[in-house]
N, CA, C and O atoms as a MOPAC input file, in Angstrom:
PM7 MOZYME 1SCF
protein

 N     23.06700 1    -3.57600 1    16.64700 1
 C     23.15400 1    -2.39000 1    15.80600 1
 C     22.13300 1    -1.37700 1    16.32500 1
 O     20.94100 1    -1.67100 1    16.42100 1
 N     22.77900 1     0.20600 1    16.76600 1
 C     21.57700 1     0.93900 1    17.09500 1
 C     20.72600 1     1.65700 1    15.51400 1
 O     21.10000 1     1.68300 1    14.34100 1
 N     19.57700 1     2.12000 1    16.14000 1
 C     18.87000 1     2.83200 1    15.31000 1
 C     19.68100 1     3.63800 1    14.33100 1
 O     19.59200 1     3.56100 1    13.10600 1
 N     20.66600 1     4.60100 1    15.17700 1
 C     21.59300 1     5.24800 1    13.45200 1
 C     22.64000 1     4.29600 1    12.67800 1
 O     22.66000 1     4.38800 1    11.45100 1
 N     23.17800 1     3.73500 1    13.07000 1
 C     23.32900 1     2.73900 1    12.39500 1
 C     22.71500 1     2.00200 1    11.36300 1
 O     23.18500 1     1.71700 1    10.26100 1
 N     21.64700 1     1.73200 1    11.82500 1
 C     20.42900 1     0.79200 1    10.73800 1
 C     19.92900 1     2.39100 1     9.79000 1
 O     19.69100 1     2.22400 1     8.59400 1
 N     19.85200 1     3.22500 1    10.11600 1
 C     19.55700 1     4.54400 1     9.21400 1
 C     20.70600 1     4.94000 1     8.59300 1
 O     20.25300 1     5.84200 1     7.88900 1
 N     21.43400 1     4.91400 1     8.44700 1
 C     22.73500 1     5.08400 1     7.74600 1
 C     23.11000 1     4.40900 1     6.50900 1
 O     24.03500 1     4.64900 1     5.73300 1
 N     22.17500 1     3.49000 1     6.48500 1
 C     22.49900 1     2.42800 1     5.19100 1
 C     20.98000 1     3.26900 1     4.17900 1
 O     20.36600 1     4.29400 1     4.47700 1
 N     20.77900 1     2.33200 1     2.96300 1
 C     19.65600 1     2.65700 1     2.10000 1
 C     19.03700 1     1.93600 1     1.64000 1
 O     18.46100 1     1.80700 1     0.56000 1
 N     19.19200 1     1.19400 1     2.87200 1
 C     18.56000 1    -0.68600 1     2.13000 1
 C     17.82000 1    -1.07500 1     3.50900 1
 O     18.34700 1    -1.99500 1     4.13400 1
 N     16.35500 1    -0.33200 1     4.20600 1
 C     15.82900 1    -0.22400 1     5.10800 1
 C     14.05800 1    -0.19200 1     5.16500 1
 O     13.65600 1     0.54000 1     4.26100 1
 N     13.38000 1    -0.54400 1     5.64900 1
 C     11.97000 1    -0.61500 1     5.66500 1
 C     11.53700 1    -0.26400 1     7.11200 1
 O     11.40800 1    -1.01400 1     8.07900 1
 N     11.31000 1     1.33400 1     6.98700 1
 C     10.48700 1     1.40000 1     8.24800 1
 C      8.94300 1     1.20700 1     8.12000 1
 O      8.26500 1     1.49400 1     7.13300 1
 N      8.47000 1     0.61600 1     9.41300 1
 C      7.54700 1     0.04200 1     9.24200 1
 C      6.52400 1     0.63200 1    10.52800 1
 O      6.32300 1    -0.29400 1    11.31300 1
 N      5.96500 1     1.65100 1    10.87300 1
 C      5.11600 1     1.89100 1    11.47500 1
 C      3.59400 1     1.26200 1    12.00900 1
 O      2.60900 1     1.28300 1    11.27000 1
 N      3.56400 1     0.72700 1    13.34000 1
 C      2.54400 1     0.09100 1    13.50600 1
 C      1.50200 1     0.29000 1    14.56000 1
 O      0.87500 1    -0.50600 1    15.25900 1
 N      1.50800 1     1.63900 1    14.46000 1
 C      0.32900 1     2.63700 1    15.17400 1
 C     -0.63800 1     2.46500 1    14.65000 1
 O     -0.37600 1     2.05600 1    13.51800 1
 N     -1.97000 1     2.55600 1    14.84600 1
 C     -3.26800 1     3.14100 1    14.19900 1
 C     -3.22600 1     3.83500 1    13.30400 1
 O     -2.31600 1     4.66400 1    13.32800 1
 N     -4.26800 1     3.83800 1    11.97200 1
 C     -3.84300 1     4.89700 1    11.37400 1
 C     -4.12800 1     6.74000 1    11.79200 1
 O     -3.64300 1     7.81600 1    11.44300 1
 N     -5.16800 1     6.27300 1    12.69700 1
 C     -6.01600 1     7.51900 1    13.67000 1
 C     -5.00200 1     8.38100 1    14.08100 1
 O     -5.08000 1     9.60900 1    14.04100 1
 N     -3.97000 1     7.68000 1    14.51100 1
 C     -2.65300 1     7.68100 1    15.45700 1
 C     -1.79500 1     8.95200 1    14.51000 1
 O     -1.57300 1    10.14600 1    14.70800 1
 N     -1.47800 1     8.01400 1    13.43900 1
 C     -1.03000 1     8.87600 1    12.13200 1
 C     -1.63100 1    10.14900 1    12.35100 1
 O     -0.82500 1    11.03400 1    12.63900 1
 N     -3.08400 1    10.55000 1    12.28000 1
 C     -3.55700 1    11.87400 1    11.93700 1
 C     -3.08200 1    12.74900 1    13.05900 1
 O     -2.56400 1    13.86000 1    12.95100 1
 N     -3.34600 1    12.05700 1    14.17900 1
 C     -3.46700 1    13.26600 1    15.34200 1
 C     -1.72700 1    13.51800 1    15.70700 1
 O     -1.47100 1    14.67400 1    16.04300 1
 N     -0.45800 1    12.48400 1    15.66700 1
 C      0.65700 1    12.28500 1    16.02300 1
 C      1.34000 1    12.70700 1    14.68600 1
 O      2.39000 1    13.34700 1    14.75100 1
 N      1.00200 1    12.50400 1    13.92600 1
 C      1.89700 1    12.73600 1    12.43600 1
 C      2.60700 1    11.58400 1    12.14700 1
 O      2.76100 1    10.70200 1    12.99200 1
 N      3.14400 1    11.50500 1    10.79200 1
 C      3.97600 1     9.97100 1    10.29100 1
 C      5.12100 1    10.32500 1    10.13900 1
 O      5.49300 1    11.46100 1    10.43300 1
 N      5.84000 1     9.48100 1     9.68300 1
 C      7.43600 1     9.96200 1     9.43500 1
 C      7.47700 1     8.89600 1     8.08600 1
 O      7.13100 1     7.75800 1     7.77200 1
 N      8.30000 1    10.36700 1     7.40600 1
 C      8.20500 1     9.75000 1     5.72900 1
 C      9.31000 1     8.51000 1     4.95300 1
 O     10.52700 1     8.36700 1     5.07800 1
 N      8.61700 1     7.97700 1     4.39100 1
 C      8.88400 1     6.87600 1     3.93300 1
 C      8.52900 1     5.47500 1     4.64500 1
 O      8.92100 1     4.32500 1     4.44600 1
 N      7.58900 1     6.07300 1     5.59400 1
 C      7.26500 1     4.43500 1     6.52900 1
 C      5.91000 1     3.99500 1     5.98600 1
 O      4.93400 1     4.43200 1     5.37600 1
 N      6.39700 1     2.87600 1     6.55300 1
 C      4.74700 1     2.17300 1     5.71100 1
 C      3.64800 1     2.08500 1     7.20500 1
 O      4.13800 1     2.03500 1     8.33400 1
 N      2.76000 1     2.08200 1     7.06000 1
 C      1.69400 1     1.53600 1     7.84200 1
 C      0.78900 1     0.37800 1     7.96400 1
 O     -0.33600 1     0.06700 1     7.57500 1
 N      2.02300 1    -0.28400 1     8.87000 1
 C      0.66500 1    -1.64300 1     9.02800 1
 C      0.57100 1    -2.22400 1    10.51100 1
 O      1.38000 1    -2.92900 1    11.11400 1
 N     -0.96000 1    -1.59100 1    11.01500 1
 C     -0.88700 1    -1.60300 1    12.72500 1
 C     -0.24000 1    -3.13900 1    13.00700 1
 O      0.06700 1    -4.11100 1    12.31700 1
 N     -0.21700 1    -2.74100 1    14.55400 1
 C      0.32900 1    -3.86600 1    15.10700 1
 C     -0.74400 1    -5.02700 1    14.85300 1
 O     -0.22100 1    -6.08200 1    14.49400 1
 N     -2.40800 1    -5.05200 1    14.98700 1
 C     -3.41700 1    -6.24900 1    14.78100 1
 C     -3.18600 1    -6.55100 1    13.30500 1
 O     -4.24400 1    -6.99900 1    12.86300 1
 N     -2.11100 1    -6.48900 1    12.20900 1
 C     -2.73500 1    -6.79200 1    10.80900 1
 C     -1.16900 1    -6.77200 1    10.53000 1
 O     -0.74900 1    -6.12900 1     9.56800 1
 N     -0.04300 1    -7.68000 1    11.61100 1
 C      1.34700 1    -8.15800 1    10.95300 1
 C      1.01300 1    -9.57900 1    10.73800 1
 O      1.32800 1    -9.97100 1     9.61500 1
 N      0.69100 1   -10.09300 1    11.18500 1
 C      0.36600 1   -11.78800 1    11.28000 1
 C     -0.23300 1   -11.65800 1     9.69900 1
 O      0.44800 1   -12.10400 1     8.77600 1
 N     -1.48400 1   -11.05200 1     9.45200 1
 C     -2.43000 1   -10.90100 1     8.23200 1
 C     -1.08900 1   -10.54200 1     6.71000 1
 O     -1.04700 1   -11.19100 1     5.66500 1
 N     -0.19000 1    -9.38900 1     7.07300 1
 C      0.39200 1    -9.13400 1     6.43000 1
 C      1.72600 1    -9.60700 1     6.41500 1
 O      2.54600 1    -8.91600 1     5.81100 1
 N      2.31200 1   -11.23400 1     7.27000 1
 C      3.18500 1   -11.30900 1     7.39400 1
 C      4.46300 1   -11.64500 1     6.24500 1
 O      5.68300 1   -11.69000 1     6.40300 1
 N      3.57600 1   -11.86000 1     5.00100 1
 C      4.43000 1   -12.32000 1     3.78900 1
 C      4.60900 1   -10.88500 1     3.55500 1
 O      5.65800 1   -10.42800 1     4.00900 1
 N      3.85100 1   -10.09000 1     2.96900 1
 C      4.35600 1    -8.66400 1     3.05200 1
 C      5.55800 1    -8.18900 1     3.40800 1
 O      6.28600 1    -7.49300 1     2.70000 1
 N      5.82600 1    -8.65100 1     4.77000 1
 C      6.73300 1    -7.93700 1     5.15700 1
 C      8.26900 1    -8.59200 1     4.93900 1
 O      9.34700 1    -8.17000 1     4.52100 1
 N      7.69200 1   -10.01000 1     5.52400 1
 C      8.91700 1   -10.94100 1     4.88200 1
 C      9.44100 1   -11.08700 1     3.82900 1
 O     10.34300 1   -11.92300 1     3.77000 1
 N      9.04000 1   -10.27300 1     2.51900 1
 C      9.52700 1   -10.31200 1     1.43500 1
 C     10.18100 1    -8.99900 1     0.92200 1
 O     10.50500 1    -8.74500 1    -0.23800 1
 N     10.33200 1    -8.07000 1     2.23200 1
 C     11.02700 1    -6.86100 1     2.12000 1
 C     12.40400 1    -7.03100 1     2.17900 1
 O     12.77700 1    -7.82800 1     3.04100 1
 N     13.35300 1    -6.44800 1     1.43100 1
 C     14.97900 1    -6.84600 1     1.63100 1
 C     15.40100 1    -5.76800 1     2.52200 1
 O     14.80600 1    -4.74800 1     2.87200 1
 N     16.50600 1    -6.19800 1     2.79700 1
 C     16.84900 1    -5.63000 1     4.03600 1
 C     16.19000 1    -5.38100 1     5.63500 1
 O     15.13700 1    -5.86200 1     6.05400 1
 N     17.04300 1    -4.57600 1     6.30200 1
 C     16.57200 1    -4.73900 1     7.70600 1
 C     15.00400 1    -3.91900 1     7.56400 1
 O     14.62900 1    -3.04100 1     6.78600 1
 N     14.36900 1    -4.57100 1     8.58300 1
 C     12.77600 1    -4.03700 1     9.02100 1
 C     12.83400 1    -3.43100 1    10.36500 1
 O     12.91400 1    -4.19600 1    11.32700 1
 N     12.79800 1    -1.87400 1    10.59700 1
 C     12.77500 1    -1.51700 1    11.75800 1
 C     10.98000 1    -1.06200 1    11.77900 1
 O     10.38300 1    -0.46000 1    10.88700 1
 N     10.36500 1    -1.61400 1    13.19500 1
 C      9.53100 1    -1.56000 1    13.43500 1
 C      9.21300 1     0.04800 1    14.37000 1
 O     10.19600 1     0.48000 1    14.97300 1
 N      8.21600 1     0.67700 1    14.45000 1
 C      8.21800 1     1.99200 1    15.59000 1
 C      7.21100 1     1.92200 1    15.78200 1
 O      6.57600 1     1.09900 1    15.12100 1
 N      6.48700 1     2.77100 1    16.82400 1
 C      5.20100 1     3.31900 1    16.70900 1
 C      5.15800 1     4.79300 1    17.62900 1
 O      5.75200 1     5.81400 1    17.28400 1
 N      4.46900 1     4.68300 1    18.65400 1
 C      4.39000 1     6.10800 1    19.94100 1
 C      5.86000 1     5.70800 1    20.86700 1
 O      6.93900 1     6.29900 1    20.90500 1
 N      5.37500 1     4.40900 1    21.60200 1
 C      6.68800 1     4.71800 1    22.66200 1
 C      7.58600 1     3.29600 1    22.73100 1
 O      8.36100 1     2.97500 1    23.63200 1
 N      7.22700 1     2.47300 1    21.40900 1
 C      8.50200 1     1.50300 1    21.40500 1
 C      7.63600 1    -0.10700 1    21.72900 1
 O      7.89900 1    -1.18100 1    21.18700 1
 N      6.50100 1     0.17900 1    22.83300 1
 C      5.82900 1    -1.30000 1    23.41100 1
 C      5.54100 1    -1.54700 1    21.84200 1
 O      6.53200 1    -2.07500 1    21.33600 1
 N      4.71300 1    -1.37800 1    21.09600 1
 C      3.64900 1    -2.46900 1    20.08000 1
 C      5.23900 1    -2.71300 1    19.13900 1
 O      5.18500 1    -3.78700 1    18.54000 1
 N      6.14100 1    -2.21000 1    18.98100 1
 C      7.33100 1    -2.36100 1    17.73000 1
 C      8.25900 1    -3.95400 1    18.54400 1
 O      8.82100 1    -4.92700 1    18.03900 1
 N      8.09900 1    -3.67200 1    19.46800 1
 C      8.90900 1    -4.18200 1    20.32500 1
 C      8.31500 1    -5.89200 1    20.02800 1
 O      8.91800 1    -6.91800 1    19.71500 1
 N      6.89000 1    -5.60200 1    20.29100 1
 C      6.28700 1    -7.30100 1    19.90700 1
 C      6.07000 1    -7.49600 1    18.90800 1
 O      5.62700 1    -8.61600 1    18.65700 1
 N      6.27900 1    -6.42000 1    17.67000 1
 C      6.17800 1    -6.68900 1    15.94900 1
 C      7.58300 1    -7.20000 1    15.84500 1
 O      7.63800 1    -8.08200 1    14.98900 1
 N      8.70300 1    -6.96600 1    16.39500 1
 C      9.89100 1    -7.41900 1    16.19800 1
 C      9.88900 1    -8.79800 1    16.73000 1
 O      9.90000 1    -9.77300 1    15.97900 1
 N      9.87500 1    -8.90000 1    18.17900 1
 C      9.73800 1    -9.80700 1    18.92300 1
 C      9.12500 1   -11.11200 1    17.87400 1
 O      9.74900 1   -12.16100 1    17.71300 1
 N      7.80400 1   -10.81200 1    17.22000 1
 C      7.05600 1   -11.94100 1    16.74800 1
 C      7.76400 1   -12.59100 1    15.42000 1
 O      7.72400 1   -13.78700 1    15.13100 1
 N      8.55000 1   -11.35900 1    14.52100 1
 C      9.26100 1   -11.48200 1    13.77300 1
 C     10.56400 1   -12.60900 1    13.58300 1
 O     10.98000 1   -13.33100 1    12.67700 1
 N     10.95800 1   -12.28500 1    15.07600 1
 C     12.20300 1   -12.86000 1    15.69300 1
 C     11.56300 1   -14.23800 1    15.86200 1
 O     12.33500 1   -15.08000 1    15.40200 1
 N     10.52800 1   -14.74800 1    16.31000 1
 C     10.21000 1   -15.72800 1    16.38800 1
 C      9.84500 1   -16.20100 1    15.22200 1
 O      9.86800 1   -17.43000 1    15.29500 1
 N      9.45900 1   -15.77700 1    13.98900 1
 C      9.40600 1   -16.61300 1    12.77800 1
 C     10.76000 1   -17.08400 1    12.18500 1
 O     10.87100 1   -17.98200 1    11.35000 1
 N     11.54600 1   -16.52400 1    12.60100 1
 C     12.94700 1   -16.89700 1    11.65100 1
 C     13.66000 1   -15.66000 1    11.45800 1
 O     14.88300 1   -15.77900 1    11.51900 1
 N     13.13800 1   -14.31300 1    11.20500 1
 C     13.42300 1   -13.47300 1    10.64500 1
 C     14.81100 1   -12.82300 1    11.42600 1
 O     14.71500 1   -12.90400 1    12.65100 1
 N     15.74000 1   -12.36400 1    11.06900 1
 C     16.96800 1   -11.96800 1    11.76700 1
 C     17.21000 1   -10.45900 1    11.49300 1
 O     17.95600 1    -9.74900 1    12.16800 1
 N     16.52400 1   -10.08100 1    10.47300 1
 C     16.39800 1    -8.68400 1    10.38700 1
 C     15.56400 1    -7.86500 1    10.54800 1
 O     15.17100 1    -7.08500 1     9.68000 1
 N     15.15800 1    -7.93100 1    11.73500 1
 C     13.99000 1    -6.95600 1    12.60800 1
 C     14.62000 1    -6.48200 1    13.87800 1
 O     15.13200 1    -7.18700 1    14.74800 1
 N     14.47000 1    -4.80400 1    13.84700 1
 C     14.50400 1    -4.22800 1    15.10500 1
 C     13.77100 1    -3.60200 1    15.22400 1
 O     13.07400 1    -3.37800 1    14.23500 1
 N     13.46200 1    -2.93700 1    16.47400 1
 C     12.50000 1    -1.98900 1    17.44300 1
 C     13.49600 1    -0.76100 1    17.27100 1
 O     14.66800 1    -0.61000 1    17.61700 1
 N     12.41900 1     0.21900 1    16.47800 1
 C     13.20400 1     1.61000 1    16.60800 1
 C     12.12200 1     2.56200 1    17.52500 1
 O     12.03500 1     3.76600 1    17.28200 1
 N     11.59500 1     2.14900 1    18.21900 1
 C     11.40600 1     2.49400 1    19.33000 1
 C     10.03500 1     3.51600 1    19.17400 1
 O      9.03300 1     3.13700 1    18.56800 1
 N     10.13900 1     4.83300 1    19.79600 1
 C      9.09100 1     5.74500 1    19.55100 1
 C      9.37400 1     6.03100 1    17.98000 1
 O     10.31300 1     5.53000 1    17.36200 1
 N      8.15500 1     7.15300 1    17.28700 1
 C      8.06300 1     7.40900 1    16.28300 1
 C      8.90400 1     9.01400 1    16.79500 1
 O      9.12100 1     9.72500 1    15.81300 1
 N      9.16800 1     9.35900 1    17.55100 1
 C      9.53400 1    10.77100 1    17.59700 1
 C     11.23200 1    10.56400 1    17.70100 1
 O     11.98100 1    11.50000 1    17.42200 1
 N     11.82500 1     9.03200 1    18.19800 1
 C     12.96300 1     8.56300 1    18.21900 1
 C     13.47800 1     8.08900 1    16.72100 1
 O     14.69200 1     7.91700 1    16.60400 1
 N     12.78700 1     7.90600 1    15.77400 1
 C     12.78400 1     7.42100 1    14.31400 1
 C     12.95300 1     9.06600 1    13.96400 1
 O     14.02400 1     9.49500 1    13.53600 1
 N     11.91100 1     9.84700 1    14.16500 1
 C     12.02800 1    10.69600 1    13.49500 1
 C     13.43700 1    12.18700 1    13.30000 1
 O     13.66400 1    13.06100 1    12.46400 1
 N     14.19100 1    11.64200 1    14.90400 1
 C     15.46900 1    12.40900 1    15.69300 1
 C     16.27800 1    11.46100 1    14.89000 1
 O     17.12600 1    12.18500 1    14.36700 1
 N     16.48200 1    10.26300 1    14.50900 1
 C     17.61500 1     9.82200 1    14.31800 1
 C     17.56800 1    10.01600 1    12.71700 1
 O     18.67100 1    10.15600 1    12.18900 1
 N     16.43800 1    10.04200 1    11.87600 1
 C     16.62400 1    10.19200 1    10.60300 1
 C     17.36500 1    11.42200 1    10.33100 1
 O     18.43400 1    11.41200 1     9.72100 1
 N     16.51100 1    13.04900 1    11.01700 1
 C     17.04200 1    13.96000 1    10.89500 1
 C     18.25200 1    14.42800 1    11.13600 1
 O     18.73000 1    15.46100 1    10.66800 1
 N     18.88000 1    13.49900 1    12.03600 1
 C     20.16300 1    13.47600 1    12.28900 1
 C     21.58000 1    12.58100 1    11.25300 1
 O     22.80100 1    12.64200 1    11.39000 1
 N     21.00400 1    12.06200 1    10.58000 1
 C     21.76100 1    11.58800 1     9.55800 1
 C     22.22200 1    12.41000 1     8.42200 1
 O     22.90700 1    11.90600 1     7.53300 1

């Protein structure tokens, strides 16, 4: 399933895992949560208890990519990599 696809529905958790520093100087995209990439393990019930799909982002796709990745390795089947935050932010506006 690509990124508009998974944005097309209303049953979604974006999940941003930049710095929050990152946030100030890059800007956020609304409705995402923030929890860097060092503090998914810490927060992993958190997230696992979100319904529906979990798309992960950050700057250019690497840190989402191993928040998914690690995801994928717990069990979880509903995690993707939505890649950059400026690619989250083109496909929302485009919906």
């Amino acid at each position: 399933m690509d990124l508009k696809e998974l944005l097309s529905g209303d049953n979604y958790h974006l999940i941003d895992v930049r710095e929050p520093m990152e946030l100030d100087v890059d800007g956020s995209v609304e409705g995402a949560t923030n929890i860097p990439l060092d503090e998914i393990e810490v927060r992993k019930q958190e997230i696992e208890n979100l319904a529906g799909p979990k798309i992960f982002f950050c700057k250019s796709g690497q840190r989402s990519q191993k928040a998914a990745d690690y995801f994928k390795e717990q069990g979880l089947t509903e995690v993707y990599n939505g890649g950059g935050y400026e690619d989250v932010k083109a496909a929302l506006e485009a919906r």
